[in-house]
N, CA, C and O atoms as a Tripos MOL2 file, in Angstrom:
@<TRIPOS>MOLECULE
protein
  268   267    67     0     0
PROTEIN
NO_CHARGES

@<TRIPOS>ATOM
      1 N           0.8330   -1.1750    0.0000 N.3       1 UNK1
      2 CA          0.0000    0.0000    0.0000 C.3       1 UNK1
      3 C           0.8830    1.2450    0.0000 C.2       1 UNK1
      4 O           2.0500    1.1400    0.3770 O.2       1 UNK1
      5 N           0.4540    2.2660   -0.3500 N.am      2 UNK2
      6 CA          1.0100    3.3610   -0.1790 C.3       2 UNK2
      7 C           0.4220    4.3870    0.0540 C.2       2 UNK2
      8 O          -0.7990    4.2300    0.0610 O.2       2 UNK2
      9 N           0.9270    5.8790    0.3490 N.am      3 UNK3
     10 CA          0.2590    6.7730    0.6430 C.3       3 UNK3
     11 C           0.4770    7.5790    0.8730 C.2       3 UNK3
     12 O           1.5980    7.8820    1.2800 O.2       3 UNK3
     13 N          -0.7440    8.5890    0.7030 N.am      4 UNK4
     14 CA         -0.2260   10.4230    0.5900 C.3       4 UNK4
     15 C          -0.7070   11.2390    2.0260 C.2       4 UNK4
     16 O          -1.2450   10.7700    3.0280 O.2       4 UNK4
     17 N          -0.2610   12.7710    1.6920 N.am      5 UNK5
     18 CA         -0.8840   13.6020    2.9290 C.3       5 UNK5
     19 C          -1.1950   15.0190    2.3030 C.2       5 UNK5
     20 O          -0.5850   15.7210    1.4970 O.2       5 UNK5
     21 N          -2.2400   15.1460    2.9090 N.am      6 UNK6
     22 CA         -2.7150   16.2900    2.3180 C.3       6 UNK6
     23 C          -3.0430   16.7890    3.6480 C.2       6 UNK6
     24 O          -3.1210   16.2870    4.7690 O.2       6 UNK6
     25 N          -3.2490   18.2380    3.0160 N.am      7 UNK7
     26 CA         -3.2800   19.6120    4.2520 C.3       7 UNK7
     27 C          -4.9560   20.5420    3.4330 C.2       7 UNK7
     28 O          -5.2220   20.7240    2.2450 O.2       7 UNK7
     29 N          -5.6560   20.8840    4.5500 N.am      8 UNK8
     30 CA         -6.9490   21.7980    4.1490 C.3       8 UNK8
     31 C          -6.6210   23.0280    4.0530 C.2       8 UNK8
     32 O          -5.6820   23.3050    4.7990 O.2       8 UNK8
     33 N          -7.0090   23.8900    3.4370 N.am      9 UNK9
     34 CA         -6.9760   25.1030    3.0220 C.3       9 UNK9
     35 C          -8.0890   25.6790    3.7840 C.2       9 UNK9
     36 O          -9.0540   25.1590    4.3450 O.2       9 UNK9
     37 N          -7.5630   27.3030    3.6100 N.am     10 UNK10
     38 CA         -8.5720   28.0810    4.8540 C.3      10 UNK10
     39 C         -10.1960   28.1010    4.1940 C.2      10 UNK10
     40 O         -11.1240   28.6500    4.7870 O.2      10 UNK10
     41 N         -10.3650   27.3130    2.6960 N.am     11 UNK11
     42 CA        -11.8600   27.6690    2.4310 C.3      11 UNK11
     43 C         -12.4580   25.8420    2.3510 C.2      11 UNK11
     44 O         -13.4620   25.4850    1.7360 O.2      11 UNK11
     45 N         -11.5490   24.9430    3.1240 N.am     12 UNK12
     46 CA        -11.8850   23.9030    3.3790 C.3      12 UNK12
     47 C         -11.9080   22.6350    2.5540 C.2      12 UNK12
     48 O         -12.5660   21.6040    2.6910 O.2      12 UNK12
     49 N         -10.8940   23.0460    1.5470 N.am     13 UNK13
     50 CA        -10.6930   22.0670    0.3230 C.3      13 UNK13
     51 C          -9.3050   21.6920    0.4880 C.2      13 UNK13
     52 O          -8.4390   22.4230    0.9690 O.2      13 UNK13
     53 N          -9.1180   20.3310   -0.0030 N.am     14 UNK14
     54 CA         -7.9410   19.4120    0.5750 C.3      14 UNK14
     55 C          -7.1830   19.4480   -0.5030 C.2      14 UNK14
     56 O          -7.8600   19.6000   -1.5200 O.2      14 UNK14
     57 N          -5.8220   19.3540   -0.7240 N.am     15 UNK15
     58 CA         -4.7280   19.5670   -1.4610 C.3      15 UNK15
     59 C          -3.4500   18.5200   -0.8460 C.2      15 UNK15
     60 O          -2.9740   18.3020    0.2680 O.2      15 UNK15
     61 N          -3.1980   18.0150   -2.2610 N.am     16 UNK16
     62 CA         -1.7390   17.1060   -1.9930 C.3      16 UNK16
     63 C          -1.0580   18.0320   -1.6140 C.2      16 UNK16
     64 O          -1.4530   19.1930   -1.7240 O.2      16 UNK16
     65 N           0.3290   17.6530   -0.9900 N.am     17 UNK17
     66 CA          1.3880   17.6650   -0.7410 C.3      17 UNK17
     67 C           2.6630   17.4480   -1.7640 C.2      17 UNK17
     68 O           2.9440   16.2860   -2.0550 O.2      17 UNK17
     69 N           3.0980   18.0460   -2.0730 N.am     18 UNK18
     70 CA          4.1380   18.0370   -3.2680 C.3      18 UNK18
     71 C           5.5940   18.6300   -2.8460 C.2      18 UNK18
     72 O           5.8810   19.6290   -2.1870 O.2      18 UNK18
     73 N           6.4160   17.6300   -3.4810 N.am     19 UNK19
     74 CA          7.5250   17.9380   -3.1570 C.3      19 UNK19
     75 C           8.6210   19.2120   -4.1530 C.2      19 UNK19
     76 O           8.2490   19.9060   -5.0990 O.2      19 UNK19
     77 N           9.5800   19.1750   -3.7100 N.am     20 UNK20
     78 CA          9.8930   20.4290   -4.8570 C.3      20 UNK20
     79 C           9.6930   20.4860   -6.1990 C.2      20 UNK20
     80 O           9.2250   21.4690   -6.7750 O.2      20 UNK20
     81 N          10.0780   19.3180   -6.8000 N.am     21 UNK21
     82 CA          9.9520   19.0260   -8.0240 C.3      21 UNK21
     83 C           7.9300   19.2110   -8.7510 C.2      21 UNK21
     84 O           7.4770   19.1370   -9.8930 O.2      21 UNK21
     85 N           7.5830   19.3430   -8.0350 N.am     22 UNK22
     86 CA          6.2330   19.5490   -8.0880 C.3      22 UNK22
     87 C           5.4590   18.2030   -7.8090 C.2      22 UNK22
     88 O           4.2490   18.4140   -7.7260 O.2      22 UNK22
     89 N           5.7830   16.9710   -7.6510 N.am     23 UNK23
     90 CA          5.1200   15.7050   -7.9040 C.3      23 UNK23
     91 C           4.7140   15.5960   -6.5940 C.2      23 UNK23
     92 O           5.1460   16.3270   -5.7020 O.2      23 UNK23
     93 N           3.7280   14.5270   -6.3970 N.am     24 UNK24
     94 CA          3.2320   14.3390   -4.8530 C.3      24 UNK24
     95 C           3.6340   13.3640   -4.1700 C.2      24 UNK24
     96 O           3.5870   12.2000   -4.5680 O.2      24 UNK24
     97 N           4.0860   13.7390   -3.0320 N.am     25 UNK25
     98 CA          4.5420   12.5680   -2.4100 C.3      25 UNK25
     99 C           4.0490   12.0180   -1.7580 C.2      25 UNK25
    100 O           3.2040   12.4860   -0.9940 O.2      25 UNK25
    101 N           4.5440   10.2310   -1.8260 N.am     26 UNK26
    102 CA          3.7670    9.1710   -1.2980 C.3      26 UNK26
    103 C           4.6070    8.7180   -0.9520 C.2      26 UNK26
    104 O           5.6630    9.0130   -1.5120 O.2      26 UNK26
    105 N           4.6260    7.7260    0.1890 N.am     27 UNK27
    106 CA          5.2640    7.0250    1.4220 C.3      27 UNK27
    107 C           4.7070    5.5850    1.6440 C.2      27 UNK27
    108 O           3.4890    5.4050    1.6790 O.2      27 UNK27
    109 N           5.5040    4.6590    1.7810 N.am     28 UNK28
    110 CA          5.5470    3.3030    1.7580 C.3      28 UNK28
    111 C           4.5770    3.0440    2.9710 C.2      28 UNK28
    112 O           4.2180    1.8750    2.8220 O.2      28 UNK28
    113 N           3.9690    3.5600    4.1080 N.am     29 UNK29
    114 CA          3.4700    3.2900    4.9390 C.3      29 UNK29
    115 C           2.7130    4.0160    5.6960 C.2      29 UNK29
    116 O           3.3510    4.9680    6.1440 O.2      29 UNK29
    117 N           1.8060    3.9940    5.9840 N.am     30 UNK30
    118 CA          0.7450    5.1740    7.0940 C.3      30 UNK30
    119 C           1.9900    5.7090    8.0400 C.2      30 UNK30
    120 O           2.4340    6.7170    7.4910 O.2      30 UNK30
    121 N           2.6400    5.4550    9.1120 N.am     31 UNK31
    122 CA          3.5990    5.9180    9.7740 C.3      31 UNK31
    123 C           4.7650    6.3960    9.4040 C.2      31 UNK31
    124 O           5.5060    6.9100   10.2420 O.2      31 UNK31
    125 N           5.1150    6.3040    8.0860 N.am     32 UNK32
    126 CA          6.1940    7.2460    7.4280 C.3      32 UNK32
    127 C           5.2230    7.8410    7.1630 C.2      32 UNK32
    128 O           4.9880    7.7020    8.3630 O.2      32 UNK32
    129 N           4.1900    8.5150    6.6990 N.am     33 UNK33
    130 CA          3.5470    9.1770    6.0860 C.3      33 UNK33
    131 C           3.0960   10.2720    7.1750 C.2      33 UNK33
    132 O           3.0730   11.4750    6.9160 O.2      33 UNK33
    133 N           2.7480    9.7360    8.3950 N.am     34 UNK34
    134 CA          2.4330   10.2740    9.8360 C.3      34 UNK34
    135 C           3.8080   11.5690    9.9810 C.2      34 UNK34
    136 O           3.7100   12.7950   10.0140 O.2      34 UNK34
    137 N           4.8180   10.8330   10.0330 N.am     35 UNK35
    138 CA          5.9470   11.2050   10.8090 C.3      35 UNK35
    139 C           6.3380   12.5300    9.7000 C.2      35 UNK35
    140 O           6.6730   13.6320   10.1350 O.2      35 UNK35
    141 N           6.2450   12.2560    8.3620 N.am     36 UNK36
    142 CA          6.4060   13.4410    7.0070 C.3      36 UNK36
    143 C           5.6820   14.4740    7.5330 C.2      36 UNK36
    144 O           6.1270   15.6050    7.7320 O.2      36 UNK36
    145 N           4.5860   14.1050    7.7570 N.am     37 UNK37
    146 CA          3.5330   14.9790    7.6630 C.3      37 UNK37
    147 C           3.4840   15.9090    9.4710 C.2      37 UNK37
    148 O           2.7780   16.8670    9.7870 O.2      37 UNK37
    149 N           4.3170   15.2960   10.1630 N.am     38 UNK38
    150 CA          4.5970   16.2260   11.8270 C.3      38 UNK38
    151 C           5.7680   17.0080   11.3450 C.2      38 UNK38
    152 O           5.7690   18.1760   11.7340 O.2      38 UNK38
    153 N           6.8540   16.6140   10.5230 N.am     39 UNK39
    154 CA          7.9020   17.2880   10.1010 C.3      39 UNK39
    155 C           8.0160   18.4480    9.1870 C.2      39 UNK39
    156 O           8.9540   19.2440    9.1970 O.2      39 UNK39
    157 N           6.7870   18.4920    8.2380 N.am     40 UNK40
    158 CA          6.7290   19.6530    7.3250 C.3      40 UNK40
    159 C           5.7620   20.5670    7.7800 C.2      40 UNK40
    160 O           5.7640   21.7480    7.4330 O.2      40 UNK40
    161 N           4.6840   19.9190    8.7770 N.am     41 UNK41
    162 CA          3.3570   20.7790    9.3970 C.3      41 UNK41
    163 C           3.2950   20.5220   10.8570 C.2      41 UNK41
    164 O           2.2720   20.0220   11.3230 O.2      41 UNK41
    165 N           4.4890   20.8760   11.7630 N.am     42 UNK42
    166 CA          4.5980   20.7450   13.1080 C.3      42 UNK42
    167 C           3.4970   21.5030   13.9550 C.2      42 UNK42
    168 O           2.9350   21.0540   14.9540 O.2      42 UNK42
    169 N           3.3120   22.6410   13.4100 N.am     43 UNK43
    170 CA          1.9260   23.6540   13.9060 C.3      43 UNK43
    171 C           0.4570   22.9170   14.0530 C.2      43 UNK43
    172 O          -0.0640   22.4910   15.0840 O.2      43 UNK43
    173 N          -0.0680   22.9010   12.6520 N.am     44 UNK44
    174 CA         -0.8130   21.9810   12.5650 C.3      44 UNK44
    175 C          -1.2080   21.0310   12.9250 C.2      44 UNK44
    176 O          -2.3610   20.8090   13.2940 O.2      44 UNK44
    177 N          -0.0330   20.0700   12.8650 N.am     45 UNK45
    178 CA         -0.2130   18.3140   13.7820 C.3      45 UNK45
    179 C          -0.2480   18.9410   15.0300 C.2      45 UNK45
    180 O          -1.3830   18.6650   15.4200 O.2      45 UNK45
    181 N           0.2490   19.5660   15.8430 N.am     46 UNK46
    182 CA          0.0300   19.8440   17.1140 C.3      46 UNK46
    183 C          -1.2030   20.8170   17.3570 C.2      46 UNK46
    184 O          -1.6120   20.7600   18.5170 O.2      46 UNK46
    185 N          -1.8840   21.6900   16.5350 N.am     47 UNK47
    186 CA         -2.8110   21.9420   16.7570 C.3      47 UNK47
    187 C          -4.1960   21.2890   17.1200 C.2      47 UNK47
    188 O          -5.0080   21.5340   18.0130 O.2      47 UNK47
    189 N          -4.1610   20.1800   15.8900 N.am     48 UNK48
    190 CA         -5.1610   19.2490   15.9720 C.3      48 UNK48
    191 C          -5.1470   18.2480   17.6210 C.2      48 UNK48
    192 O          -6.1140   17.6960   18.1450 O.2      48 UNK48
    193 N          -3.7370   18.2930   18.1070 N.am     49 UNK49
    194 CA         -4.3040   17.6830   19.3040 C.3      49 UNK49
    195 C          -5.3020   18.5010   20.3450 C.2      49 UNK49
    196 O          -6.1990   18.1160   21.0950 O.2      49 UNK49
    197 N          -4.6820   19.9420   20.0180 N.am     50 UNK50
    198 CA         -5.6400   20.9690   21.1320 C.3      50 UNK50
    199 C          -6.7130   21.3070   21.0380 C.2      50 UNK50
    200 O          -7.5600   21.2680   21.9300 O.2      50 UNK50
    201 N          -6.8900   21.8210   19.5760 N.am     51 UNK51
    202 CA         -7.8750   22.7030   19.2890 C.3      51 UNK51
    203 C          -8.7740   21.9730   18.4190 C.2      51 UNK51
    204 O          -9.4970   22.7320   17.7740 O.2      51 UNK51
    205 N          -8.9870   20.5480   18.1630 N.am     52 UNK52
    206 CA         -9.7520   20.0760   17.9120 C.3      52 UNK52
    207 C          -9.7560   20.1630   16.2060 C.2      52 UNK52
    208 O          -8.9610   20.9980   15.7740 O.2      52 UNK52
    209 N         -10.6250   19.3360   15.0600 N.am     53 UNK53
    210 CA        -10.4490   19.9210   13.7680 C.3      53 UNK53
    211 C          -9.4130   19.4560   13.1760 C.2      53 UNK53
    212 O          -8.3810   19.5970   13.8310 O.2      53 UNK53
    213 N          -9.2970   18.9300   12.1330 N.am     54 UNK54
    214 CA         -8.2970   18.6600   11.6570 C.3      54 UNK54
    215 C          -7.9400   19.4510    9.9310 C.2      54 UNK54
    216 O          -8.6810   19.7510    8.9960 O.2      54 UNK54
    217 N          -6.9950   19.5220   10.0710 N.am     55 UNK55
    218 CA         -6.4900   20.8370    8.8840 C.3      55 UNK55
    219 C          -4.9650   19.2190    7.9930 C.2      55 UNK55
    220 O          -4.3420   19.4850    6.9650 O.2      55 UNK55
    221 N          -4.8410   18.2710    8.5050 N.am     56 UNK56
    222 CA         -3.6550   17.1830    7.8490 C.3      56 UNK56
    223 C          -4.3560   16.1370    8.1860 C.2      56 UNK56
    224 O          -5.0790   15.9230    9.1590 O.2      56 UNK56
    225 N          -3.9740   15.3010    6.9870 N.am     57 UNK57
    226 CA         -4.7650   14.1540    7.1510 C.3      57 UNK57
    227 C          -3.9850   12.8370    5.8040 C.2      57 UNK57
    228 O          -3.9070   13.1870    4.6270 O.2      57 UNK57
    229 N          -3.5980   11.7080    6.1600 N.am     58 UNK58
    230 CA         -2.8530   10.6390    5.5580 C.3      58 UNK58
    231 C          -4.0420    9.6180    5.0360 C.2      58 UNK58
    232 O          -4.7620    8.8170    5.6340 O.2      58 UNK58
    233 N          -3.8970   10.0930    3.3520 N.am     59 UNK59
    234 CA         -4.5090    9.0550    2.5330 C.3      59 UNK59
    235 C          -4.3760    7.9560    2.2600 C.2      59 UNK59
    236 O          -3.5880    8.1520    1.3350 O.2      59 UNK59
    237 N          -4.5080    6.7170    2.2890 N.am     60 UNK60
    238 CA         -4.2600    5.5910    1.2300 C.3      60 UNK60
    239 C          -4.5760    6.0610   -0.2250 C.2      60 UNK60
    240 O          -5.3040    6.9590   -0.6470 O.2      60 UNK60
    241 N          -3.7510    5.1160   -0.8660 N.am     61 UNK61
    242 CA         -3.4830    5.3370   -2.3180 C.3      61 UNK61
    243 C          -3.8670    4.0830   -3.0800 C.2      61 UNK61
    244 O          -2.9670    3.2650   -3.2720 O.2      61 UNK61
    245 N          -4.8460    3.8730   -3.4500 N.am     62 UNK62
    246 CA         -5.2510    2.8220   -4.3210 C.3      62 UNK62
    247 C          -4.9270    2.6270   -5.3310 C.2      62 UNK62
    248 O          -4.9320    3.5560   -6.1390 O.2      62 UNK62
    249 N          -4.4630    1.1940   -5.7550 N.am     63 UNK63
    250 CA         -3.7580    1.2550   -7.1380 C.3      63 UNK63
    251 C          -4.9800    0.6750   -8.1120 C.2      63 UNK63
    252 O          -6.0560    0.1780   -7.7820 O.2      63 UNK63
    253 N          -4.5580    0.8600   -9.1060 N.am     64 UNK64
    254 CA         -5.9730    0.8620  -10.4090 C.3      64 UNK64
    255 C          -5.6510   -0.5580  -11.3130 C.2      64 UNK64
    256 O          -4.9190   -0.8700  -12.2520 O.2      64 UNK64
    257 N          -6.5530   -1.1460  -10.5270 N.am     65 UNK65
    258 CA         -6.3120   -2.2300  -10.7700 C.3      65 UNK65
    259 C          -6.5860   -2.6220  -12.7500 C.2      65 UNK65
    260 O          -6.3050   -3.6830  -13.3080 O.2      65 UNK65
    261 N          -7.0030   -1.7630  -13.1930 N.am     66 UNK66
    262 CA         -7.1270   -2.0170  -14.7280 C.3      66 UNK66
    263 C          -6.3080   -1.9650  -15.8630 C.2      66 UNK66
    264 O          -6.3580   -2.2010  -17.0700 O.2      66 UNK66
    265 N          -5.2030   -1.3930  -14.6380 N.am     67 UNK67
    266 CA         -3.3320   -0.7310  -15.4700 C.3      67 UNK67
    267 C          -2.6580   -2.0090  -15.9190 C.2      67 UNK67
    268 O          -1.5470   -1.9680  -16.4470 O.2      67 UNK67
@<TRIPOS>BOND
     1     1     2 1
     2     2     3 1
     3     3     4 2
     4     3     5 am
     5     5     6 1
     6     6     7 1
     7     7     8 2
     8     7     9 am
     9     9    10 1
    10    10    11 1
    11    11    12 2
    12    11    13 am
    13    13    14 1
    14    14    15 1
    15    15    16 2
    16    15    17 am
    17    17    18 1
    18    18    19 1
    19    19    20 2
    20    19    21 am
    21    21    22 1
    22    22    23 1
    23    23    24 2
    24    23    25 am
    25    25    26 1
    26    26    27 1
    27    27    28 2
    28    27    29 am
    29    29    30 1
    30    30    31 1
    31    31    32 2
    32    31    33 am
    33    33    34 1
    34    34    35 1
    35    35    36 2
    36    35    37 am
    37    37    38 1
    38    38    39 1
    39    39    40 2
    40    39    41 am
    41    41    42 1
    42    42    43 1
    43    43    44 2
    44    43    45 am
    45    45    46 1
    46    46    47 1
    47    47    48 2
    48    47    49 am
    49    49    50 1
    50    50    51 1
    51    51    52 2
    52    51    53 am
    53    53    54 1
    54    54    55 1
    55    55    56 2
    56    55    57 am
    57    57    58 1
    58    58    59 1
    59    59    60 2
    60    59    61 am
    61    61    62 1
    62    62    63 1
    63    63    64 2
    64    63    65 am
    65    65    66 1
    66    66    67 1
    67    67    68 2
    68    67    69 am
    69    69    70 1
    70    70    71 1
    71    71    72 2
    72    71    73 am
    73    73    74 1
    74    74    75 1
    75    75    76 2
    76    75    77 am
    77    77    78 1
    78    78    79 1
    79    79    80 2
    80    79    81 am
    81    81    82 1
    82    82    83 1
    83    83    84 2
    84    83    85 am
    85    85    86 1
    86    86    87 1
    87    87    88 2
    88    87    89 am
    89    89    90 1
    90    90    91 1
    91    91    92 2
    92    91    93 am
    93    93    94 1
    94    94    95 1
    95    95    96 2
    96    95    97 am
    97    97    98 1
    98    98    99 1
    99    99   100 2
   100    99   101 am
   101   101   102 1
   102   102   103 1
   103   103   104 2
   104   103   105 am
   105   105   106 1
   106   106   107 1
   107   107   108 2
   108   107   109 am
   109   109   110 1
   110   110   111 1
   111   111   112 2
   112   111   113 am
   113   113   114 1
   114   114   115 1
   115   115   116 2
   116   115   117 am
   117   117   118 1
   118   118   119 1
   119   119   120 2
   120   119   121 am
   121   121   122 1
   122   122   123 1
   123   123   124 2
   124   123   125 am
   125   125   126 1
   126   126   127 1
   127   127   128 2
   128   127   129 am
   129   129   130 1
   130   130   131 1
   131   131   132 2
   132   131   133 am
   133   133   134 1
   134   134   135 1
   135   135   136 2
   136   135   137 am
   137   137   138 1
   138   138   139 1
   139   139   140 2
   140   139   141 am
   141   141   142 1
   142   142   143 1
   143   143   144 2
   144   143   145 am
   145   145   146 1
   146   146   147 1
   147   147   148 2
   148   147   149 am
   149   149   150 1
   150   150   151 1
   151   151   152 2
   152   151   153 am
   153   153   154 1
   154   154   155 1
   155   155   156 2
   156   155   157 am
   157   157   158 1
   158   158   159 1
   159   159   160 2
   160   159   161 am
   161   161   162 1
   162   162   163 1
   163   163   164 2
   164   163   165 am
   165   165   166 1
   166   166   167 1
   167   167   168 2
   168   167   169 am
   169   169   170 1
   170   170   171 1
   171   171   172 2
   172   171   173 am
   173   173   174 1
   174   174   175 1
   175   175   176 2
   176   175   177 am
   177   177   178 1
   178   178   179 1
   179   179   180 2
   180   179   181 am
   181   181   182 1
   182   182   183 1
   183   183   184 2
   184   183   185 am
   185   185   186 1
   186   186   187 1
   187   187   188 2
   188   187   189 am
   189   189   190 1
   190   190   191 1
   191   191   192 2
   192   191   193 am
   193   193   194 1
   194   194   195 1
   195   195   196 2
   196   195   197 am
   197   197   198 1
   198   198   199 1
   199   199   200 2
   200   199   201 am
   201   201   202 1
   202   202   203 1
   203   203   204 2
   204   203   205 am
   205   205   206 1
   206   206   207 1
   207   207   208 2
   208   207   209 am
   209   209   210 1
   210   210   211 1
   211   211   212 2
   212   211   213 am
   213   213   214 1
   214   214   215 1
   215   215   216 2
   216   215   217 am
   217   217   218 1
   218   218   219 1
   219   219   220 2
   220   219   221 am
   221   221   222 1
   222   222   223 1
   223   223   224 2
   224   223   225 am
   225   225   226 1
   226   226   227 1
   227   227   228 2
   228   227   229 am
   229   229   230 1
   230   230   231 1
   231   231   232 2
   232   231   233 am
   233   233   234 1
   234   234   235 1
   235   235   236 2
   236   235   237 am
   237   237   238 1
   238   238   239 1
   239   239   240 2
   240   239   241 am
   241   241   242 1
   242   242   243 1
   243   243   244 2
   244   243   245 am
   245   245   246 1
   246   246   247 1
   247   247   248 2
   248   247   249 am
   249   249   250 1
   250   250   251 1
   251   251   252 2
   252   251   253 am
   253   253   254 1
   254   254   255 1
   255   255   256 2
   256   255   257 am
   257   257   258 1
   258   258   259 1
   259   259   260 2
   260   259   261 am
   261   261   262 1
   262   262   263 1
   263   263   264 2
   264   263   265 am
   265   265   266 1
   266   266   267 1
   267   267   268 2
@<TRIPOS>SUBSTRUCTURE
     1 UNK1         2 RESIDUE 1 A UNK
     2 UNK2         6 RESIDUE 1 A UNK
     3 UNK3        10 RESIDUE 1 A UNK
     4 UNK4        14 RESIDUE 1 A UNK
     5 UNK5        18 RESIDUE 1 A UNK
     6 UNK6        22 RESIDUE 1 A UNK
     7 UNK7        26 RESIDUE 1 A UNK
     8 UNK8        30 RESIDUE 1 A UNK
     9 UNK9        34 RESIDUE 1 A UNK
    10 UNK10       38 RESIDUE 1 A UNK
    11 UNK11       42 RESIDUE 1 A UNK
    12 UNK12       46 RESIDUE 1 A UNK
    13 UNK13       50 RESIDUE 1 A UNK
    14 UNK14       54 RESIDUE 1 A UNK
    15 UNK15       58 RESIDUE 1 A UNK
    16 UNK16       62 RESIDUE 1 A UNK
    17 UNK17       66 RESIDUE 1 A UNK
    18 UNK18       70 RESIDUE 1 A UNK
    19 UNK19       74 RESIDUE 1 A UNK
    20 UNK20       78 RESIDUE 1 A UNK
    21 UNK21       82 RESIDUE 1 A UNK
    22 UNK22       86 RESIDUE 1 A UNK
    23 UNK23       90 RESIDUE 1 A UNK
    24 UNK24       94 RESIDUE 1 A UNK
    25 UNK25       98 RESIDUE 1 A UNK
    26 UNK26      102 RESIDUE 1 A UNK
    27 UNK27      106 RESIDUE 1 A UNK
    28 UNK28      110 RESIDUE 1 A UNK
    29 UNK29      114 RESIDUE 1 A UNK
    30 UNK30      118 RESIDUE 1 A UNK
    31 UNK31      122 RESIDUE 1 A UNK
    32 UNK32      126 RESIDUE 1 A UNK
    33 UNK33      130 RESIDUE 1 A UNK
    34 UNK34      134 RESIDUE 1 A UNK
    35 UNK35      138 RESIDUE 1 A UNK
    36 UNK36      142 RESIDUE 1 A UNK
    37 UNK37      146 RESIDUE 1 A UNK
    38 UNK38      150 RESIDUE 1 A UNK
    39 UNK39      154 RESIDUE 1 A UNK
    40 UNK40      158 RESIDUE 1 A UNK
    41 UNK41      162 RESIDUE 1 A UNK
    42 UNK42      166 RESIDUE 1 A UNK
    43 UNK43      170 RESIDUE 1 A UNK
    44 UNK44      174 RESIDUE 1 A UNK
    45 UNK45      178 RESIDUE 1 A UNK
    46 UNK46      182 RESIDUE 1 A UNK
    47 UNK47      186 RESIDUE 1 A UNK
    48 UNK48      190 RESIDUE 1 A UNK
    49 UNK49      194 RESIDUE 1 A UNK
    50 UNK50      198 RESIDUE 1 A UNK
    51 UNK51      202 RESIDUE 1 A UNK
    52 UNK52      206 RESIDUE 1 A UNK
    53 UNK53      210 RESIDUE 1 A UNK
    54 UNK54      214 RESIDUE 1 A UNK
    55 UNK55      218 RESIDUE 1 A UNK
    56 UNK56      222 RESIDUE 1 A UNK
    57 UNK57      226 RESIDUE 1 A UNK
    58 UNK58      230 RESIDUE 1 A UNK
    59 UNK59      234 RESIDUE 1 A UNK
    60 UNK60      238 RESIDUE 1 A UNK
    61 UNK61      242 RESIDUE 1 A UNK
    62 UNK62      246 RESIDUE 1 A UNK
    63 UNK63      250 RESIDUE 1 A UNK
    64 UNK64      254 RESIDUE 1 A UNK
    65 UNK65      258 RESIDUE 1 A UNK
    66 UNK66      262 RESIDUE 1 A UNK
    67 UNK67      266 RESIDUE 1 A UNK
């Protein structure tokens, strides 16, 4: 499996995460994906423990099975 993280925007619409090169990054595992996602949005991940709401959030990535 693999998987992405995306962050909400202030009008409540969700957006990948992209790395410099512009492509999105995905991570071999929910907990690498966890740990990416405390490291680039430390505010955030720690917000959500206080203030309730979540603004980051770790997708699974389904592969297409028709490829």
């Amino acid at each position: 499996m693999l998987y992405k993280i995306e962050v909400e925007d202030e009008r409540g619409l969700w957006h990948d995460v992209r790395g410099d090169d512009g492509k999105v990054l995905v991570y071999g595992s929910a907990d690498e994906a966890r740990v990416a996602l405390a490291e680039r949005f430390p505010v955030l991940v720690q917000m959500e423990k206080f203030a309730g709401g979540k603004r980051t959030r770790v997708i699974r990535i389904y592969e297409d099975e028709e490829r």
